[in-house]
N, C-alpha and C positions, 0 to 999 in steps of 0.2 A: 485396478490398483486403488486401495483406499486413500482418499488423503489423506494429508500432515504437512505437518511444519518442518520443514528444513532447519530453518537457522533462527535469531532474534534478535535485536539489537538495539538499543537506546544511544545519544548521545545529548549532553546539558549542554552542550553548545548547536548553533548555526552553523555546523560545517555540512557540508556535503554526505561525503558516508559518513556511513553509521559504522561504527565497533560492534562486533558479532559476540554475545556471551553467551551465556550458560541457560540464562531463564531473565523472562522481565515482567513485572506484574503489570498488569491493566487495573485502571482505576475507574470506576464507573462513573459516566460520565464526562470523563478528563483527559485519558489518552495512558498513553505509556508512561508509569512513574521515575521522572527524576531524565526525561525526555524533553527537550527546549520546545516540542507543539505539544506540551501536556498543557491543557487547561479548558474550561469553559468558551470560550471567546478564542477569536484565530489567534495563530502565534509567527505562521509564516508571517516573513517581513513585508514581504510586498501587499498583504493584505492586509496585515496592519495600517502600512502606509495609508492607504485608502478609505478604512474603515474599524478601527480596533476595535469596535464593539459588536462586528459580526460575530457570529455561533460560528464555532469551530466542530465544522465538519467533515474535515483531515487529522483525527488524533490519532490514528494509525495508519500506517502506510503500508501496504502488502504487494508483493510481487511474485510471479511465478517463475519458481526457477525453472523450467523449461523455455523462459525468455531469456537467458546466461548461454543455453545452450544453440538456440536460435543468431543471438548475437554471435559466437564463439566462430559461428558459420561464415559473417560478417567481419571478422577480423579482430572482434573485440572479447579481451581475454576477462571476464569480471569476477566475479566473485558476490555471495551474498553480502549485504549492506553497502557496497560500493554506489549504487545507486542511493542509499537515505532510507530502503525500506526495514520498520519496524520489525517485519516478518515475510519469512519469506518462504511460500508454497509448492508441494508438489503434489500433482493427479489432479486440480482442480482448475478452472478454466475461471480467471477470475476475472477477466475482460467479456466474458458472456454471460456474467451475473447479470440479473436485473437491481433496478436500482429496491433497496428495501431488501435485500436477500439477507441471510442473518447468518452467521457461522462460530460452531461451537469452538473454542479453542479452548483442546484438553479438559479437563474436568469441570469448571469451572465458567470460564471467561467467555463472552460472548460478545460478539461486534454487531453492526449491521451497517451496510456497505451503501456509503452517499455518493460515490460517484468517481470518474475516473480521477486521477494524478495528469495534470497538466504538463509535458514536459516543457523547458524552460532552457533558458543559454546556459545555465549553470553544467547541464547534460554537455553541450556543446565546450564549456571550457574544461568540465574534466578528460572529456578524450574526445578530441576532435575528430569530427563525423561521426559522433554516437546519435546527436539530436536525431538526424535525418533518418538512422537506421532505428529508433523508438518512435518514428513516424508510416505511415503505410497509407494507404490507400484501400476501401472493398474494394467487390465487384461491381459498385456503383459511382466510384470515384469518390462516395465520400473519406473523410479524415479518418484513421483508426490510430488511437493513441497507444503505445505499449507497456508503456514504464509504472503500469500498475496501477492499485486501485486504495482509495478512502473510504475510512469507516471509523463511525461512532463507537464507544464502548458501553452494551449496555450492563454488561453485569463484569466485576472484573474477576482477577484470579491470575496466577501465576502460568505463565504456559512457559514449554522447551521442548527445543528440538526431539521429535519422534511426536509429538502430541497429536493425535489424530483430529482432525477437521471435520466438522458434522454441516450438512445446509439446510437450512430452509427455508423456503422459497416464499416471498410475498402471496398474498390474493392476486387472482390475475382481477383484471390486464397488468402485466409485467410491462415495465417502462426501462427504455433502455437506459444505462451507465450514460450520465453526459460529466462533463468537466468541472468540476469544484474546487 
C-alpha cells in the first residue's frame, strides 16, 4: 500500500485537538499556516516557559492512523486530530523513521522529521488512561513513545487528504527518533 495522508488540521489556538479541514498549507520554515506552533522559534508553552528562543523543531505534528486503530483495541474511540496532530498518515511507519528522514507531502510540501512527540498529562486529561496506552515498552524494556512524530518544514505547499507521502531516507548511519 502506498502512502498518504489521511486527514489535516490546524488550530490558532492552544487547545488540544486539532479541527480536521480540507487542506493546510506548510510554510517553510515555520510550520502550518495560521497554526499556534507555526513559527521560527518553539511555540509549545512549556518550552517557551523554559526557553522562548529555542528553534522550533515541532512545526508539524504527524501521527499514524493505524495508532486510532491500535488504541480502538484499547478502549479508546479517536479520531484524526483528537490527539493535536497537523497530519495524519496511513502505510507509513512513522515511529521507525530515522531521525533526518524527509517526506514529500503531495506535490509540493516537504518536511523532515526531528524527532518523536513527547506525550504529556494533557493525553492523560483528555481521556483517562490514554497516556499509559501511548506509552509501551521494546523488547528491551526500553521506553517507546506513540503519539507521533515532529518535523521541520522544508519546502511548503498546500497538502489534503489523499496526498501521497514520498521518503527519503538520510545518509546512514541512521540515528534513531529520540524526544523533542
Amino acid at each position: 500500500m502506498a502512502a498518504k495522508v489521511v486527514s489535516v488540521g490546524r488550530d490558532a489556538g492552544h487547545a488540544f485537538s486539532k479541527p480536521i479541514g480540507d487542506s493546510i498549507r506548510l510554510l517553510t520554515g515555520l510550520g502550518v499556516e495560521g497554526d499556534a506552533h507555526c513559527g521560527i522559534t518553539v511555540k509549545h508553552r512549556s518550552r517557551v516557559a523554559v526557553d522562548p528562543s529555542q528553534p522550533n523543531l515541532r512545526q508539524v505534528h504527524l501521527i499514524h492512523a493505524e495508532l486510532f486503530d491500535e488504541l480502538k483495541l484499547a478502549g479508546f474511540d479517536l479520531a484524526p486530530g483528537d490527539l493535536g496532530e497537523n497530519v495524519t498518515t496511513l502505510g507509513i511507519d512513522l515511529l521507525a523513521l530515522p531521525a533526518g528522514a524527509r517526506l514529500q507531502l503531495g506535490d509540493k510540501a516537504s518536511i523532515e522529521i526531528t524527532g518523536l512527540r513527547n506525550p504529556c498529562a494533557q493525553i492523560e486529561a483528555f481521556r483517562p488512561g490514554l497516556l499509559s496506552a501511548v506509552l509501551g515498552r521494546d523488547t528491551e524494556g526500553r521506553l517507546v513513545r506513540k503519539s507521533g512524530v515532529m518535523a521541520i518544514v522544508l519546502a511548503g505547499g498546500e497538502i489534503r487528504p489523499g496526498d501521497a507521502i514520498g521518503l527519503t531516507l538520510p545518509d546512514l548511519p541512521h540515528h534513531a527518533l529520540e524526544r523533542v
